[in-house]
C-alpha positions in Angstrom: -30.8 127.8 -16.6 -31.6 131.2 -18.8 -32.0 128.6 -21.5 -34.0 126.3 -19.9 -36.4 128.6 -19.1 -36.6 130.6 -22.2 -37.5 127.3 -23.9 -40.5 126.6 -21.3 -41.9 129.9 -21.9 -41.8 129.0 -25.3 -43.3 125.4 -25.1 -46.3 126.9 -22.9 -47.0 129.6 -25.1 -47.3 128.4 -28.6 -50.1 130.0 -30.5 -52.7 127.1 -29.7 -52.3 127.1 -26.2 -52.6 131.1 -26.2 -55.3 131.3 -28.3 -57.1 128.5 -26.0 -56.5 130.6 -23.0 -58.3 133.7 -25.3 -61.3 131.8 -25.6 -61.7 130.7 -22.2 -60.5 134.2 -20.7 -63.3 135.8 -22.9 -65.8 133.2 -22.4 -65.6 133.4 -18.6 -65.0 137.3 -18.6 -67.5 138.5 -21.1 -71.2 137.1 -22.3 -71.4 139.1 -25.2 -68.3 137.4 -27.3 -69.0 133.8 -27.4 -72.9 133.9 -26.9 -73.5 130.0 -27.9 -71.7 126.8 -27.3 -71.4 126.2 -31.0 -69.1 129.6 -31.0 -66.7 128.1 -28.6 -66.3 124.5 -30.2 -66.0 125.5 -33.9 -63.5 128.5 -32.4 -61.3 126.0 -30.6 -61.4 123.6 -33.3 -60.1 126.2 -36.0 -58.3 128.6 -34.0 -56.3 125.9 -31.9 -57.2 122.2 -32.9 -56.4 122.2 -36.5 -53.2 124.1 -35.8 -52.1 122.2 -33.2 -52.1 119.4 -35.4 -48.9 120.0 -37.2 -46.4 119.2 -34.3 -48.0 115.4 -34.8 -48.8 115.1 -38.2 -45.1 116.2 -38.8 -43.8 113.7 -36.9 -46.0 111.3 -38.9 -45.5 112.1 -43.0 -42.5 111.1 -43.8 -41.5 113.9 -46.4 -42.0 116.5 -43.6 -40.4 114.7 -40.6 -37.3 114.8 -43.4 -37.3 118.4 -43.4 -37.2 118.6 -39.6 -37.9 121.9 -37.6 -38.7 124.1 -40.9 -40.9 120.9 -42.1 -43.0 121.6 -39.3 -43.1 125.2 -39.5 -44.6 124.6 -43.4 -47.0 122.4 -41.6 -48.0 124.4 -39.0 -48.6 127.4 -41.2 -50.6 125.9 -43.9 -53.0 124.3 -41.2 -53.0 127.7 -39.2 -54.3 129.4 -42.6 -56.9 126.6 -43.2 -58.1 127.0 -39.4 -58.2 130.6 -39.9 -60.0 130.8 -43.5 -62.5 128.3 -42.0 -63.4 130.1 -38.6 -63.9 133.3 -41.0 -65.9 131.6 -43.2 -68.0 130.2 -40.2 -68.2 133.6 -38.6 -69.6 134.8 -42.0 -72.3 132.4 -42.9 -73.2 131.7 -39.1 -73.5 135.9 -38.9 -71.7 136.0 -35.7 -71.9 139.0 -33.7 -69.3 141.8 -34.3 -67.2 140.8 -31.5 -66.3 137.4 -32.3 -66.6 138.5 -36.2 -64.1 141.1 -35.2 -62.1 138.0 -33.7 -62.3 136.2 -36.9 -61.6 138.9 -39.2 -58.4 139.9 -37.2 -57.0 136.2 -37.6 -58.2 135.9 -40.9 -56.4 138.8 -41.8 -53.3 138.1 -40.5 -52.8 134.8 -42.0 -53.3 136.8 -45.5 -50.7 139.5 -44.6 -48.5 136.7 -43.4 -48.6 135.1 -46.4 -48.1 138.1 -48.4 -44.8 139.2 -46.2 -43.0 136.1 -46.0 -43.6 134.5 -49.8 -44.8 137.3 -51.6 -42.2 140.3 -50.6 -39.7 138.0 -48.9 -40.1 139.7 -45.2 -39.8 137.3 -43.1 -42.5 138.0 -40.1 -43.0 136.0 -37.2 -45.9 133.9 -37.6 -45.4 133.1 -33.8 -45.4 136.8 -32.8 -48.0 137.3 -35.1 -49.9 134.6 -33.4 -49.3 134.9 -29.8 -49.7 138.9 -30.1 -53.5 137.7 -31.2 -55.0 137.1 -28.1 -53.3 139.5 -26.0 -54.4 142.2 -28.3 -57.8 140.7 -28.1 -57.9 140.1 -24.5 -56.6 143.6 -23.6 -59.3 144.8 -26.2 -62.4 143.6 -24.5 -61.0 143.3 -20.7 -59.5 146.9 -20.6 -56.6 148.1 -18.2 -56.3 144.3 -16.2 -55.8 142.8 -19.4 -53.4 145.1 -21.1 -50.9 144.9 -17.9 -50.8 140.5 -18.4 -50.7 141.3 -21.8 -47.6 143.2 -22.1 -45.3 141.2 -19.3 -46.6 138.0 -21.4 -45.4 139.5 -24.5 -41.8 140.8 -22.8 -41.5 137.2 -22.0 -42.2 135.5 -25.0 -40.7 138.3 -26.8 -36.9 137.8 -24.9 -37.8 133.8 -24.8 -38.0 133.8 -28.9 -34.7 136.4 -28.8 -32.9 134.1 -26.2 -33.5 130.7 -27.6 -32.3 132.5 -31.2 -35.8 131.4 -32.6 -36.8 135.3 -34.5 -34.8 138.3 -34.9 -36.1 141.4 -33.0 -37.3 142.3 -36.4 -39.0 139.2 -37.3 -40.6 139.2 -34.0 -41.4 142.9 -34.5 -42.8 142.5 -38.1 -44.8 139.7 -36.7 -46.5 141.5 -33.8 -47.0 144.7 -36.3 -49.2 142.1 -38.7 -51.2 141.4 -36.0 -52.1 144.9 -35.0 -52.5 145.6 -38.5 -55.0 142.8 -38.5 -56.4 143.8 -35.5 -56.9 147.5 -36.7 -58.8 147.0 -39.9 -61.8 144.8 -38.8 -62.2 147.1 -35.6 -62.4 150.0 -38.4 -64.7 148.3 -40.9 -67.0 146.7 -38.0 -67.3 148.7 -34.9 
């Protein structure tokens, strides 16, 4: 049963459904993030849709669907960076306003670091921490107190779902979440 539901947590809470539930907690809590329509599609469609993609595409190319589970994980990273570049890029040339640029930049940012930890230095960080930790840092950024209580019991969950279901290491998980706060803290530094 333990099992059972530490793999549901997991299921509902991969980084496109969380990062889905970012935009539409911020775009229904705040008007001064997401302040045209435009911001909200090309968000979803590089933060979530393009993502997302992997778990079918993996199951469709036969050279990846041969490499099973860590196939997929390849996958999903490289199409999480090109969502990430892209949505940085748009925030750059579209000159968003420093709140979703601060958005962009944090998940831009944390694809680099990612990158760097896991193929450059060999530390192997969660990109799934790293990932899910984004919108509750974001969400307990701009909703305060309210936000920062959901935030951490989500996180205890999907921390001890990912420990339970042998998934990360605590240190994996850890390293993961610290990317994203690293992420996080530079842009708010540099832009605010």
């Amino acid at each position: 049963m333990k099992e059972k539901f530490a793999k549901f947590i997991r299921i509902v809470t991969v980084p496109p459904v969380m990062v889905t539930a970012l935009i539409v907690i911020l775009c229904i809590a705040r008007d001064d993030i997401f302040t045209s329509a435009i911001d909200v599609v090309m968000s979803f469609i590089f933060l979530a849709f393009i993502p997302v993609l992997a778990y079918p595409l993996s199951a469709l190319i036969p050279k990846i669907k041969e490499k099973g589970r860590e196939g997929q994980r390849n996958l999903a990273f490289v199409l999480t960076a090109i969502g990430y570049v892209a949505i940085w890029l748009y925030g750059l040339l579209s000159a968003s306003n420093q709140n979703l640029l601060l958005i962009y930049t944090g998940y831009f940012l944390s694809v680099v670091i990612l990158l760097i930890l896991n193929k450059l230095l060999k530390i192997r960080a969660s990109g799934h921490a790293c990932s899910i930790t984004g919108p509750i840092v974001f969400v307990s950024y701009f909703l305060g107190f309210k936000g920062l209580v959901v935030g951490v019991i989500t996180y205890a969950l999907i921390f001890w779902a990912s420990i339970t279901t042998k998934r990360h290491t605590p240190q994996e998980f850890i390293f993961g979440t610290a990317t994203c706060i690293v992420s996080f803290i530079i842009p708010l530094l540099m832009l605010m």
